[in-house]
N, C-alpha and C positions, 0 to 999 in steps of 0.2 A: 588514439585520436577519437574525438566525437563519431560517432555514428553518420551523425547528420550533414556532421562535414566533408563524408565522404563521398558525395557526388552531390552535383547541383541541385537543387530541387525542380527549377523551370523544364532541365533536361530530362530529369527523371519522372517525376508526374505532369506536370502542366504539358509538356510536351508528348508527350505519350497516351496523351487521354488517360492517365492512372486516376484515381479516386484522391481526388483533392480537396481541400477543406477552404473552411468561409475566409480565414486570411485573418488580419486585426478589424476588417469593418463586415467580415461575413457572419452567418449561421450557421455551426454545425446539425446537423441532424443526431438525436438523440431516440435511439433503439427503444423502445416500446417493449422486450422481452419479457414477459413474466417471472416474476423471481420464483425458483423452485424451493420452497420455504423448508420443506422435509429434506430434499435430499443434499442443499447444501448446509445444512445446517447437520445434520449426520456428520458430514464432511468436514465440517469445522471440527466437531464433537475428534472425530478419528487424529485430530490431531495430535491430540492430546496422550495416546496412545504410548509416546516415548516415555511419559510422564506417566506411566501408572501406578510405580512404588508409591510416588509423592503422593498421586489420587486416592493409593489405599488409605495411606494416614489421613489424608484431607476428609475422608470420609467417618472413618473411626475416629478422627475429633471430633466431627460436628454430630457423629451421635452419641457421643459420650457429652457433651455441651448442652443438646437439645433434651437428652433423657432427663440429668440432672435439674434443671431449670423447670422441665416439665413435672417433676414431683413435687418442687416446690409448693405451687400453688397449696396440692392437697395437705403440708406439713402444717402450712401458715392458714388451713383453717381450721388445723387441731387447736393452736392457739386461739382461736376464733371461740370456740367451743368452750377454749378453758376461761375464758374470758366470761363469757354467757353463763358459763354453769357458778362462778365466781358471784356475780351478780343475781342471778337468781337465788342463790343457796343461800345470801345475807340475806333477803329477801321470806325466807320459810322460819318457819320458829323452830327454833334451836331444841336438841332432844329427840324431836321426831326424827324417823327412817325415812327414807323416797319415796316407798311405800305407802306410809300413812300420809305424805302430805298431798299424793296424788288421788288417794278416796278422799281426801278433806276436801280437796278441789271437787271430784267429781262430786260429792253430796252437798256441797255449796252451789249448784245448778251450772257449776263453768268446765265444760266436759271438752272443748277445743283446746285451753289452759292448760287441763290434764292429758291430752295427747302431748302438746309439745313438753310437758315437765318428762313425759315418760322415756324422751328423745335426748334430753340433755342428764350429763353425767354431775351432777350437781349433788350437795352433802348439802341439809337443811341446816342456818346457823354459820355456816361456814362463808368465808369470803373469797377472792381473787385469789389463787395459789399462784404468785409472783415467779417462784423460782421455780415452777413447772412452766409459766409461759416465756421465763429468760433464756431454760435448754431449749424449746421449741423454735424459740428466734434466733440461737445460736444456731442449732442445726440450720433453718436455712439461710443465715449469713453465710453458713459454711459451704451449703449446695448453690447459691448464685455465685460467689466467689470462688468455685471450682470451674463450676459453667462458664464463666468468664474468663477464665485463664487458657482452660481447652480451648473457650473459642477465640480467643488473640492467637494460641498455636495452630488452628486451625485457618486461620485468617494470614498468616505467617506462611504456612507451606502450600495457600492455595497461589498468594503473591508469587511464590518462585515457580510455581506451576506453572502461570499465567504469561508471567513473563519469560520462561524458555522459550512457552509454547510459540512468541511473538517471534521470539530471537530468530528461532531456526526458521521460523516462516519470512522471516526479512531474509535472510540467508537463503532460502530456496528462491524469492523473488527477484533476490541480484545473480542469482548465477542462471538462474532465467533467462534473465534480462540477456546475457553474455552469451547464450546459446542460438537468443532468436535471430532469425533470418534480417538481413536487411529490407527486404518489402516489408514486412510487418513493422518495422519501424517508421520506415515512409508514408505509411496508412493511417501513423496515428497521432493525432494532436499530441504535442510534448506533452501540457500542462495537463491532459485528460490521463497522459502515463503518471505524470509525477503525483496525481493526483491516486490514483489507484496503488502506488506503493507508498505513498505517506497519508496521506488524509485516511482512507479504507481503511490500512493497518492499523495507525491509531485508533481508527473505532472499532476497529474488530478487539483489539487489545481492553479497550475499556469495557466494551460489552461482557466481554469472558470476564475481566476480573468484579464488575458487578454482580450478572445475572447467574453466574457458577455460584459463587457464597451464598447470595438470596433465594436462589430456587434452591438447592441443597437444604440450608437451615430451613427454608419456608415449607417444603417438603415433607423431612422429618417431624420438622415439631406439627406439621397437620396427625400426623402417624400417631404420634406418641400422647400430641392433648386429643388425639379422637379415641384411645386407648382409656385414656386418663376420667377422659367423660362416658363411654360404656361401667368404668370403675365403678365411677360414681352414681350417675345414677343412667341407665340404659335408656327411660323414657324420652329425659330431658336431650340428651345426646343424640335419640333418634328426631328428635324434632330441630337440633342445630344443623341435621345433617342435611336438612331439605333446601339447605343454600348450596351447596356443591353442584348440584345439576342448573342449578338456575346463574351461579355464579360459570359455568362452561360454557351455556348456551350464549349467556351474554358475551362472554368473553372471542368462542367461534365468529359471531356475527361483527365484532368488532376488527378481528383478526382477518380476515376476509376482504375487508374493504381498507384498511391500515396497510397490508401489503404492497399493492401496486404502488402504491405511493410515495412508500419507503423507499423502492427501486427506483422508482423516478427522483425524488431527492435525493440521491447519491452521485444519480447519474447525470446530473440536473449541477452539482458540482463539482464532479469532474468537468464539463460543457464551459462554467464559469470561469475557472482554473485556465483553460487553457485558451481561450480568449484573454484574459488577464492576461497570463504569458503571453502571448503573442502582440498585443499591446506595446506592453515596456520589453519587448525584444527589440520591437520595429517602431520606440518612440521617437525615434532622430525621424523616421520617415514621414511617421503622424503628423508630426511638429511641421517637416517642408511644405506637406501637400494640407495642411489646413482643416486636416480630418477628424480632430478633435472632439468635433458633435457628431461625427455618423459613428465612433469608436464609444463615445459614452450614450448614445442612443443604442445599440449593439450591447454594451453590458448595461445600463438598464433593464435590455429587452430580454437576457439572462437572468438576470438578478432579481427581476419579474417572478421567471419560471419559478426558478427556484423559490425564492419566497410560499409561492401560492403550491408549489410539491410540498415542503415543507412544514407551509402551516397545516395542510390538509392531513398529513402523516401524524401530526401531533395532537392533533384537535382531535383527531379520532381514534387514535390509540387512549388518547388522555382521557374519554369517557370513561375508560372502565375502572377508575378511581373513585371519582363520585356514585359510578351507579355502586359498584361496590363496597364506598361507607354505607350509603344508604342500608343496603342488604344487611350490613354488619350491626348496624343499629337497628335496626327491626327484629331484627334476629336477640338483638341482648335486649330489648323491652320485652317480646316474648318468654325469654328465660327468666326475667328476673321476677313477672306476673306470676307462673307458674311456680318457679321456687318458693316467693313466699304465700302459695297457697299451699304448697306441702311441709312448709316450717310450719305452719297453721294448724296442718291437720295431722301432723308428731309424724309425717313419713320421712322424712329429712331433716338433717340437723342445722342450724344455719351457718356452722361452719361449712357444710357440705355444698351448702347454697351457693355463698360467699365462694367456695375452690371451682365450682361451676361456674360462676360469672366469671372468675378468671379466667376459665377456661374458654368460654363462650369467646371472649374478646379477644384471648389469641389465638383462636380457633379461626377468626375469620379473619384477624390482621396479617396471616402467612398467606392466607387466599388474597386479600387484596392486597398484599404487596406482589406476589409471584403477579396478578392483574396488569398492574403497574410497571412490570417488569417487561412485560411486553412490548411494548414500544421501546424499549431501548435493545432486546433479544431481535425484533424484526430488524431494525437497523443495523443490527451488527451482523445480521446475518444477510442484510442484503451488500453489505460491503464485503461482507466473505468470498459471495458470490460474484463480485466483480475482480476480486484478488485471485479465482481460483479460475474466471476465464484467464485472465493474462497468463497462470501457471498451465493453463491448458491449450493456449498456443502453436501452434506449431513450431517445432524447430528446426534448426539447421540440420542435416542425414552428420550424425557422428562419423568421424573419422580415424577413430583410433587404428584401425586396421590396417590403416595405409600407410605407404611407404613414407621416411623420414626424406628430406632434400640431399644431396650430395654434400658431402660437407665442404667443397672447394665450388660450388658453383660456376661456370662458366658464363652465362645467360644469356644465353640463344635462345629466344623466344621465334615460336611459328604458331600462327593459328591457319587453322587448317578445314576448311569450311565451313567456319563457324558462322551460325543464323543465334540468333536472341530476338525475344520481344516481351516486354512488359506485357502486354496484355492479348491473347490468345488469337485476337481479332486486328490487331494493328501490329504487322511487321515492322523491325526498328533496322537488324543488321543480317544480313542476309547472302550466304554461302562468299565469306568474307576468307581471303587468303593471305596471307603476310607473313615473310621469314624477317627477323632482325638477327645481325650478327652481334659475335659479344663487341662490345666496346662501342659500339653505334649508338648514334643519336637519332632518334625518330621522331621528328615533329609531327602534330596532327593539328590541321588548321579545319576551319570550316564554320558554317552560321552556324548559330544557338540551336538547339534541338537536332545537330546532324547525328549524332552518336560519339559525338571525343571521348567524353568521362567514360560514359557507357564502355568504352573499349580499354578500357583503361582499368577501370574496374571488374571487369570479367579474367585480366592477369591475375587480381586480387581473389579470385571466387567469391565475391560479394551476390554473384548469380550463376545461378547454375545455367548453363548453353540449353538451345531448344533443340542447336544441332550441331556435327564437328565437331574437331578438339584443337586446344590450346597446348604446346608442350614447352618445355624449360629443361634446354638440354636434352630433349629427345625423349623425354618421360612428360606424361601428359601431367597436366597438373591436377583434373579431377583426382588423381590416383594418389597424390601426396598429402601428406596432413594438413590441413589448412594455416595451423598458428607456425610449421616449420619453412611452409611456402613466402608467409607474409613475414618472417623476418629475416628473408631475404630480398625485400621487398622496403625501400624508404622511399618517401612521399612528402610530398608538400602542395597543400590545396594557395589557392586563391586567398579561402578565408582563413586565417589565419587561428591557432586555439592555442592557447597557453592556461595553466594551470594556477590557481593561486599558491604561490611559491616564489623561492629564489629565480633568480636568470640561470645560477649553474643546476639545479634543480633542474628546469625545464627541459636545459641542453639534454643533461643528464637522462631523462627521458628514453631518449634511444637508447642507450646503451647502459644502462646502470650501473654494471661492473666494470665502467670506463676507467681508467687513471687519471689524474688530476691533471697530468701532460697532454695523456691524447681529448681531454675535452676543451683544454686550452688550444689545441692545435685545431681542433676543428671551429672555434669559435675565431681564431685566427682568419682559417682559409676560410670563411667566410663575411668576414670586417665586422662581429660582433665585437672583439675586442677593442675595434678603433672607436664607439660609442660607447663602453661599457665601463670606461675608466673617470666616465663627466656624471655619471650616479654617485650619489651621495654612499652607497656601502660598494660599489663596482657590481661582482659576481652576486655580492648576497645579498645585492636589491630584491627585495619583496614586490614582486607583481600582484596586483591585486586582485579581483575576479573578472573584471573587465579590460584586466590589461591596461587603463587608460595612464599608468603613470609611463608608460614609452608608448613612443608613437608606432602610427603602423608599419610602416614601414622600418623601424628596429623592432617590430614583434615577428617580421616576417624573417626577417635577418635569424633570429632566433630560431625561428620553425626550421631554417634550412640550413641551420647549428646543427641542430637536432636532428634530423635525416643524415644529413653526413658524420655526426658520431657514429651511428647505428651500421655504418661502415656496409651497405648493404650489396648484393649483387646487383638489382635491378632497381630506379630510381625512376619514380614518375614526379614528375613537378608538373601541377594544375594550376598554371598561371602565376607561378611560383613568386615572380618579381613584377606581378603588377602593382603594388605597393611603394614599390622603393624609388627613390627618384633616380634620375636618367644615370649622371655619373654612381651612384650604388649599384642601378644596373649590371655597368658596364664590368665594374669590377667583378660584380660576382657570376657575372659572365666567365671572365676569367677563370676564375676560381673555380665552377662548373667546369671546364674544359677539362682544367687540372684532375680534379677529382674523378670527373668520368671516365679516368683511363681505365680499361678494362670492364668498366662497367656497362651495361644496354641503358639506353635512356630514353624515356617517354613523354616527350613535352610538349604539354597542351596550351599552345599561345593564339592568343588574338592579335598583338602586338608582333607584328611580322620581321622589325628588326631583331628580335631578340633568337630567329632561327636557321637564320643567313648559311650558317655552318654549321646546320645538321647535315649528318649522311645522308638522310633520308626526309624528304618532306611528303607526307599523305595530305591530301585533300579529301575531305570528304564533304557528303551531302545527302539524307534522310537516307544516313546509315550503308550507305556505300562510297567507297574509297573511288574516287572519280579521276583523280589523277597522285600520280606519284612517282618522283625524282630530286633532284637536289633542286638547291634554290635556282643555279644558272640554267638548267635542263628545263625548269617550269617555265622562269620568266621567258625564255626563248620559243616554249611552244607558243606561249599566248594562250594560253589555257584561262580556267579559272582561277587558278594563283594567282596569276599574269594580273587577273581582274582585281583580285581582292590587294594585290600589293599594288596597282597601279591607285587603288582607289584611298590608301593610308597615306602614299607618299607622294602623291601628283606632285603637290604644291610644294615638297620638301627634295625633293630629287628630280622630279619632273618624267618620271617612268610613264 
């Protein structure tokens, strides 16, 4: 059953003073928290932890990837060289040595000429040696072409990294989900949940499989061309290196103000999310009461926020792109000034110039993409962080310890001074005492907000008691397993939940390992089958998500298909047949009587015809039972039954 469906909301929070939210025309309030950027981000990192075979490889690809690719440059300005000394060498008169054409220089007054003649590898006479620059281009077609193949393998095993790491992270957030308390779900906007296991996980998923490969490869190859450029020349290299602190500091200052923002953009859609849901939950109600402009003024006034979180997160993460081309360009007009003034003066060769410039430009394109990388690393890390409150949650006290249910049930329910209250400061039910015999029917009538469900749900341990105990059969039921207790335990609310599925599906429900007989026979004693044969497939009609291809009242008929498969000891029906019309009623009135043999029964009606003949009728009123006896015993005190049944049926009986 839904969660949600399992007790009223008006009863459970509205009525209780609990922490209730804006509705489809309110505002929720959005926490202000500080995102802890180091320490969930660690957190995220640790995830990854099951996966470290995978991350060994992922690692020894990208630096067997990054190495390769980073020598390249230096191979392709040997060819550079042989290209130059080619050209110069046509250039000298043929016959002479290096030697003489380098005093002929200098005694011709050109002594800059003869430094760089003395730098390049050049034969006077001689031209372009073709097939020394065709191995040189092979070799590095052969070293990017390697590099590239590592890195698609490396690219390969970070994807399945990536994606486990999400897999088992949905996996811990659904069995989360299944652990936590029912208050924790009453506290919290659906669309703000669904939005923290869908929206967050996929951005936590794309963040990793982006900013893992880019910071990784951008990383190494910093390593390896900062390597590459000490090689070559230590001067030029210590002067590229003077963007590193200047590319952090901007980077910090940017990171600092980008944060809060991020948090608040996340949070800012979860807030959207579930106002949206809440909207097209309650659009039939939108629609009666004309609310259509206070509901789109409401997300406007969301969509607003958001917007303005949004852009601010981006605009400001997104400086450190431009300032960091900038950097990157001034940084390679520096180098390339400098180079050719030492191809100039024979200390460097212009191949070596030419393998620095390379290097210069991917020296600083790993720093400004890792820059870049930023803004999409905060946001993934601040949806981490809203993923990793929900898995920090409180949950339900495990129960494995405890005793299993009898395996024959009786269900003789007693509560035995039991007190409850939602909130610490406002008492609901209060040193409450009540034996049910098996096989009895116990009705609970009373206003909105007295405590029915409430009581009703404390059989289910959906709350733990403030005081007293509840027993089942003489064995209290904190002490039993919770999932052994509730499936002797069938139910049917008011609002009715069906699954998108078959009709025999849904039945099916309760009881899985029914037989094809006993789900017919329960769809029987309940007159599912008297509607189920004017569908178009019968049984294997297809419900849809909202249920609307059967009406409500044959979805209710369904629900309490469904509970009476499940064949249970104790059976609470929360308004079970106010759906159905009078003569359906009646019948499955019947059909209840039959069924409930030996069973305890819990029914919570408004409609006072339908519990003439319970055993037991309770009255309650702000959580205490005010009066209680059967119908004829009530109406004869003149009590408050007396009132609330004089006041249904004046006009139809005349009581």
């Amino acid at each position: 059953m839904s969660p949600r469906d399992t007790m009223k909301a008006t009863e459970r929070i509205q009525g209780q003073g609990g922490p209730g939210r804006g509705g489809p025309f309110g505002r929720g309030q959005i926490g202000q928290k500080a995102m802890n950027f180091r320490g969930s981000g660690k957190r995220l990192l640790l995830l990854l932890r099951p996966q470290r075979v995978k991350l060994v490889g992922v690692v020894a690809a990208a630096v067997t990837s990054v190495a390769l690719s980073s020598v390249g440059p230096k191979v392709l300005g040997r060819a550079t060289d042989l290209i130059f000394a080619g050209v110069i060498g046509s250039r000298l008169p043929a016959g002479m040595s290096k030697a003489e054409a380098i005093e002929a220089t200098k005694a011709a007054g050109q002594a800059h000429l003869a430094d760089l003649l003395s730098q390049v590898d050049a034969v006077p006479g001689s031209g372009i040696d073709f097939h020394a620059v065709g191995a040189v281009l092979l070799l590095v077609l052969a070293l990017y072409a390697t590099s590239a193949l590592v890195g698609y393998l490396q690219g390969w095993l970070l994807n399945d990294v990536v994606q486990a790491t999400v897999f088992q992270l949905r996996e811990r957030v659904e069995e989360k989900l299944n652990r936590l308390p029912l208050p924790y779900l009453d506290r919290q906007p659906r669309g703000e949940l669904l939005s923290r296991v869908t929206n967050d996980i996929d951005n936590v998923s794309q963040s990793l499989q982006q900013t893992m490969s880019q910071l990784l490869t951008s990383g190494l190859t910093v390593v390896f061309i900062l390597a590459m450029m000490f090689y070559v020349s230590p001067t030029l290299a210590l002067i590229a290196l003077v963007t590193i602190p200047v590319t952090v500091v901007l980077a910090g200052l940017v990171m600092r103000r980008s944060q809060a923002q991020f948090i608040a953009q996340w949070r800012r859609t979860g807030a959207l999310n579930a106002q949206i849901e809440e909207a097209f939950t309650g659009h039939a109600l939108v629609k009666v009461f004309g609310r259509q402009r206070e509901v789109q003024a409401t997300f406007d006034e969301e969509n607003e926020a958001l917007y303005q979180a949004a852009f601010r997160a981006q605009f400001l993460s997104g400086l450190i792109m431009p300032v960091m081309t900038f950097i990157g360009n001034l940084n390679y007009v520096i180098i390339a000034v400098l180079g050719g003034l030492r191809v100039a003066s024979g200390t460097m060769s212009l191949g070596d110039v030419q393998a620095f410039i390379q290097y210069s430009r991917h020296f600083t394109q790993p720093v400004t993409q890792v820059a870049s990388m930023i803004n999409l690393l905060q946001s993934g890390v601040a949806s981490a962080e809203r993923v990793f409150e929900l898995l920090d949650a409180a949950e339900e006290e495990p129960d494995a310890h405890l005793a299993a249910t009898t395996a024959a049930p009786h269900g003789r329910v007693t509560f035995e001074g039991v007190s409850f209250r939602y909130d610490d400061d406002r008492p609901l039910i209060e040193d409450l005492s009540l034996t049910v015999e098996p096989g009895h029917t116990v009705a609970i009538v009373g206003p909105t907000g007295a405590g029915k469900t409430t009581l009703v749900n404390l059989i289910l341990r959906f709350y733990a008691l403030n005081a007293g105990r509840i027993t089942l059969d003489g064995t209290d039921i904190a002490q039993l397993r919770r999932a052994d207790l509730r499936s002797q335990i069938g139910m049917v609310l008011q609002d009715t939940w069906l699954f998108k599925g078959t009709i025999r599906d849904n039945i099916a429900y309760g009881r899985p390992d029914a037989t094809e007989e006993e789900l017919m026979e329960a769809a029987r004693a309940t007159f599912v089958d008297r509607f189920v044969h004017s569908l178009p497939n019968g049984y294997d009609t297809v419900i849809d998500d909202e249920g609307s291809n059967v009406s409500a009242g044959e979805k209710q008929l369904i629900t309490i298909a469904r509970a009476f498969l499940a064949n249970p000891a104790l059976l609470i029906l929360d308004e079970a047949t106010s759906s159905v019309d009078t003569r359906t009623e009646l019948l499955v009135q019947h059909a209840m009587a039959a069924l409930r043999s030996d069973r305890t029964s819990f029914v919570i009606a408004h409609r006072l015809s339908t519990i003439r003949d319970a055993d037991q009728i309770l009255v309650m009123e702000e959580g205490k039972i005010v009066e209680r006896g059967n119908h004829t015993a009530l109406i004869a005190r003149g009590g408050a039954y007396a009132a609330l049944y004089s006041a249904q049926f004046l006009g139809a009986e005349g009581v």
